[in-house]
N, C-alpha and C positions, 0 to 999 in steps of 0.2 A: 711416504707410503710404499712397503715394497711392492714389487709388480712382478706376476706369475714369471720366469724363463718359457721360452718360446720355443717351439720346436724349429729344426735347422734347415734353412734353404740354400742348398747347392747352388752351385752353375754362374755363371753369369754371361749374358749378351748387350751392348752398346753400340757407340759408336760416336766419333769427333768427328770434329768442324774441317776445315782447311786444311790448316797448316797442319793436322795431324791424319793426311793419308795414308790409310792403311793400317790405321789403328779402329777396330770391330768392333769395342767395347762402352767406348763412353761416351754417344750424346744420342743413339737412336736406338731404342731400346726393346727389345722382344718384352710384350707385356703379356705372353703369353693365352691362349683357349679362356681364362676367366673375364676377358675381358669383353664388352656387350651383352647381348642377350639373346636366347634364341630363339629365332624367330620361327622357324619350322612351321608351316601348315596356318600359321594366321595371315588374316586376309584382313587389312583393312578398308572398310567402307570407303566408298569417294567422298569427299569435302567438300563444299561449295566454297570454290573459291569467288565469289562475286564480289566484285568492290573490294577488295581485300589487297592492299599494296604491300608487299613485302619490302620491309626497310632495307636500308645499303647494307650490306656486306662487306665486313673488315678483306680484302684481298691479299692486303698486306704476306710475303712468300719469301723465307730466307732458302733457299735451296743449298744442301747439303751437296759434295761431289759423291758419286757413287763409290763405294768399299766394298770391297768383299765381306758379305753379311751368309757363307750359306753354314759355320759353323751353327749349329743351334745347342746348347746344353740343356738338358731333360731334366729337372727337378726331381724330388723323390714322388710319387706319389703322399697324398696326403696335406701338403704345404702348397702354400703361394707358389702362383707358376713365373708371378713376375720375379725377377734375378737381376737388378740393378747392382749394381756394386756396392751407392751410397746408401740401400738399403738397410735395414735392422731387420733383426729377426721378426718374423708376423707368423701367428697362428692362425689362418683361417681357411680353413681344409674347406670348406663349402663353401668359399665366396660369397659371404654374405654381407663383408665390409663389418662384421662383428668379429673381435677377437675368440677363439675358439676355448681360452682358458678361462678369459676377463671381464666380465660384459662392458665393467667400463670404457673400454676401447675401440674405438671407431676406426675404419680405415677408408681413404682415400686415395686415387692418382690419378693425379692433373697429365694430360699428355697435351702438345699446344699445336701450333700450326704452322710449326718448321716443320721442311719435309725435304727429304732425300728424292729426286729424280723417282724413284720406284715406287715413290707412294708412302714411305714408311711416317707419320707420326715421332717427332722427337717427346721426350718425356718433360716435362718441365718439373713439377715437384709432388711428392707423395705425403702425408700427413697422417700422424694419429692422433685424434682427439676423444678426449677426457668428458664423458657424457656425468660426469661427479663435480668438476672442476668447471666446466663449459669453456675450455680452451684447450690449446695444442700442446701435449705432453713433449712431441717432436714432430717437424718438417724433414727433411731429406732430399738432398738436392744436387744436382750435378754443377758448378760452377763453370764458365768458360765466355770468350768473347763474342761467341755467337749468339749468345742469350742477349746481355748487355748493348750489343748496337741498337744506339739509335733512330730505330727508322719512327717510332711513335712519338707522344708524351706521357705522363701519368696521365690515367683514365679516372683511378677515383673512384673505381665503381663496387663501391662496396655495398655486399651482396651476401647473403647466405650459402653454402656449398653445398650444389647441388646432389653431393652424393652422401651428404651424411645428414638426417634429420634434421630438421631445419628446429624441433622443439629442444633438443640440446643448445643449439648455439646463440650468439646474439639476436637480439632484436631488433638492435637497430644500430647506427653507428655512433649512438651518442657515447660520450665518456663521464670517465667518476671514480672518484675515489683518488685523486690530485695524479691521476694518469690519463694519459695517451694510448693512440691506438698504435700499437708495436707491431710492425712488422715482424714477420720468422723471417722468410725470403723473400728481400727487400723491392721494392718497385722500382729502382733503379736498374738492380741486378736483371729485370727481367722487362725490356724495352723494344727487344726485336720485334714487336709485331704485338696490334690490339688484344686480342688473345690472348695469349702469352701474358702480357701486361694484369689486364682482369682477372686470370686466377689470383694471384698475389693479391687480389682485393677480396676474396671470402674469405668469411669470416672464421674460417678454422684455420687460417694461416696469421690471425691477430692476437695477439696475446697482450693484457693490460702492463705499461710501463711506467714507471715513475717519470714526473712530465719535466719536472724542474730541474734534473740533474744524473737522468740515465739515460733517457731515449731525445734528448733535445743534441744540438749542436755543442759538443765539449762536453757530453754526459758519459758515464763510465759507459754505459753498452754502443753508444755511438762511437767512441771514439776505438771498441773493439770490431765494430763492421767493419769503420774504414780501413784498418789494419789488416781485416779477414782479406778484405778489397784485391789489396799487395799481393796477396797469394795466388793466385787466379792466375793458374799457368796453359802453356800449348798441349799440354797432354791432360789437361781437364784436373781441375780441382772436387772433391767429393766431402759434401758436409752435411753433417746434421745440429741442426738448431735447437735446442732442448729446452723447455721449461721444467722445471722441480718443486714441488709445495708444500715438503716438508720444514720443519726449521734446520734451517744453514747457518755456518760460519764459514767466510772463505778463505782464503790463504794471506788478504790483507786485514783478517782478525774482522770483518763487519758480518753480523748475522742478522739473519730476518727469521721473523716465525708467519707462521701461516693465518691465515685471516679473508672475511667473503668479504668483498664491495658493490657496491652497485657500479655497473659499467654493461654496456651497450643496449640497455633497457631492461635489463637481469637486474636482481637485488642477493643474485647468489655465486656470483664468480667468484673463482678463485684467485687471489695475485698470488704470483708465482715468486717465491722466496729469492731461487737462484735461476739463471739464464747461463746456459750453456752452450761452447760449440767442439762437433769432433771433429776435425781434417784429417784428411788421407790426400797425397800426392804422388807422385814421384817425383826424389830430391832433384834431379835436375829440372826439373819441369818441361823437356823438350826430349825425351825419348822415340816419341813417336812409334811406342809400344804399348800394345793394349796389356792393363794391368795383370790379367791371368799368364803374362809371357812374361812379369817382374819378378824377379826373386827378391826378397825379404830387405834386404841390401840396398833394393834400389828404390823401396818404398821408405816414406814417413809417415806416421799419424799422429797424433796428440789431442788432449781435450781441452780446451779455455773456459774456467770455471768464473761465474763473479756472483756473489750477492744482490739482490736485488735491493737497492741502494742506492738516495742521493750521494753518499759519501763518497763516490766511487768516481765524481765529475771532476776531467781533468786528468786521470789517471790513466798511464801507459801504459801501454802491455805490458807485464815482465814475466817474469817465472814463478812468481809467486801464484800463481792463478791456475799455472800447469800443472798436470798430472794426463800417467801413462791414461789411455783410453780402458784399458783393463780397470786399473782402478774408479773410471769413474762407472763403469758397468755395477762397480758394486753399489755404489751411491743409488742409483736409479732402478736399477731391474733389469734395466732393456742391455740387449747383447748386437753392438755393431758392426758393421762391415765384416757379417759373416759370410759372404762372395769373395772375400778376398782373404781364405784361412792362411795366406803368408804375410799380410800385415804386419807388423812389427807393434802390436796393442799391448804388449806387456813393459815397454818401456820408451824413452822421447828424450831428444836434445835441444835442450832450447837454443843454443848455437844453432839447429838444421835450421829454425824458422828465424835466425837472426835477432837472436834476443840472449 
């Protein structure tokens, strides 16, 4: 299906973990004026709290060391004010978490409960889901070690997302259709803290996977996580996770066509043909420079394309699968890592990522 171009969001603000002081831009995230709601002149009544015990509370607290955070970049008017890097382009001039061209498109952002000394909110992941499909077109995500500690275990707690109608998404967590519940951004990746952990369990970050021989242990899309895994540098890795549900063929010749299942108490989901991911780094992974200070040269991006596919179990990353990120924009519709307009998306060495 093609999908409308979006209008362009400037700017970008972040911020890293530790070992990347001094770096402003990639783990704590200006999500800019659209975010909450305003409250101005409403007065809520008092509550009877009688008998009423309020359950424990996760405390769980990764603290960030403090950065210099007072650059702020100002979007155009009109667009998203939020300016992540790992970002894709969003039209939604009125924050309404509806796409402004598409109605099929939902928006989402998870921010978790790492927090920098000053208070700031780290971002965890953003999402747009498919109100036609009833899954996630794409997740978007900052990757790094700060996320990944773990201080938790998997929670499990699968749930509806709270910010995108609950009558679009699953129903429940049951499966079907000889698939599993697929993580986008995996519950490993995201351990630092109860929080943190729970997003990754609504249900707009699930998407249906083949059980036997794509999403299981030695399945084509498992064995391309643990690979993504490697990537995961000091200066923060930046990805987007992509579902596709047109008919595909991929670069190992296996295609899928499009087709509804019953899965999570729907009898009208979409499985998604092809699963994608775009990376952005920088090649050495320890620069300890926030991305808007990289020139083009010291950036990588590329896309990992696969079929959605038992055939694909077993199978290595290689180059077949690659393509520049430019190209896969045409595949899809959506336009990424437009924060970062020196990217290098019009071309990729599979040598950079060791392959």
């Amino acid at each position: 299906m093609e999908i409308l171009k979006h209008c362009f969001i400037a700017g970008a603000l972040a911020l890293l973990f530790v070992s990347c002081e001094g770096n402003i831009d990639n783990i704590i995230g200006s999500v800019g004026p659209d975010v909450g709601k305003d409250t101005t002149g409403v007065v809520e009544s008092p509550k009877d709290t009688t008998g009423v015990v309020d359950p424990p509370k996760d405390t769980t607290e990764v603290v960030v060391p403090p950065v210099d955070t007072t650059e702020v970049v100002v979007p155009p008017v009109g667009v998203t004010t939020r300016v992540w890097y790992e970002l894709p382009v969003i039209a939604d001039a009125d924050g309404n978490g509806i796409d402004d061209n598409n109605s099929d498109l939902y928006y989402a952002y998870h921010l978790c409960d790492l927090r920098s000394p000053s208070g700031h909110k780290a971002r965890n992941y953003a999402v747009c889901f498919s109100a036609e499909h009833h899954c996630p077109y794409w997740v978007s995500a900052p990757r790094h070690d700060m996320y990944s500690a773990k201080n938790v275990n998997r929670t499990n707690a699968y749930q509806a997302d709270p910010d995108i109608p609950a009558s679009l998404q699953y129903r429940s967590k049951s499966t079907g259709g000889g698939c599993n519940k697929g993580h986008m951004l995996g519950s490993a990746e995201r351990l630092a803290s109860g929080t943190t952990n729970r997003q990754v369990f609504y249900y707009s970050n699930i998407a249906p996977q083949l059980s036997s021989g794509f999403n299981t242990g030695g399945g084509g899309w498992n064995i391309l996580e643990d690979w993504v895994d490697t990537k995961v540098c000091a200066d923060t890795l930046y990805e987007v996770i992509g579902c596709y549900f047109d008919k595909y063929t991929d670069g190992y010749g296996y295609t899928a066509s499009p087709k509804k299942i019953e899965f999570g108490g729907r009898s009208d989901v979409s499985i998604p043909t092809m699963f994608y991911y775009v990376l952005l780094r920088t090649r050495s992974g320890s620069t300890r420079k926030a991305l808007k200070d990289c020139t083009r040269d010291e950036l990588m991006c590329v896309a990992f394309v696969r079929t959605h596919t038992n055939s694909l179990k077993g199978q290595k990353p290689s180059s077949k699968e690659m393509m520049s990120v430019a190209d896969l924009e045409k595949i899809t519709g959506f336009t990424y890592f437009p924060n970062v307009p020196q990217a290098p998306k019009d071309s990729f060495k599979a040598s950079d990522w060791g392959l």
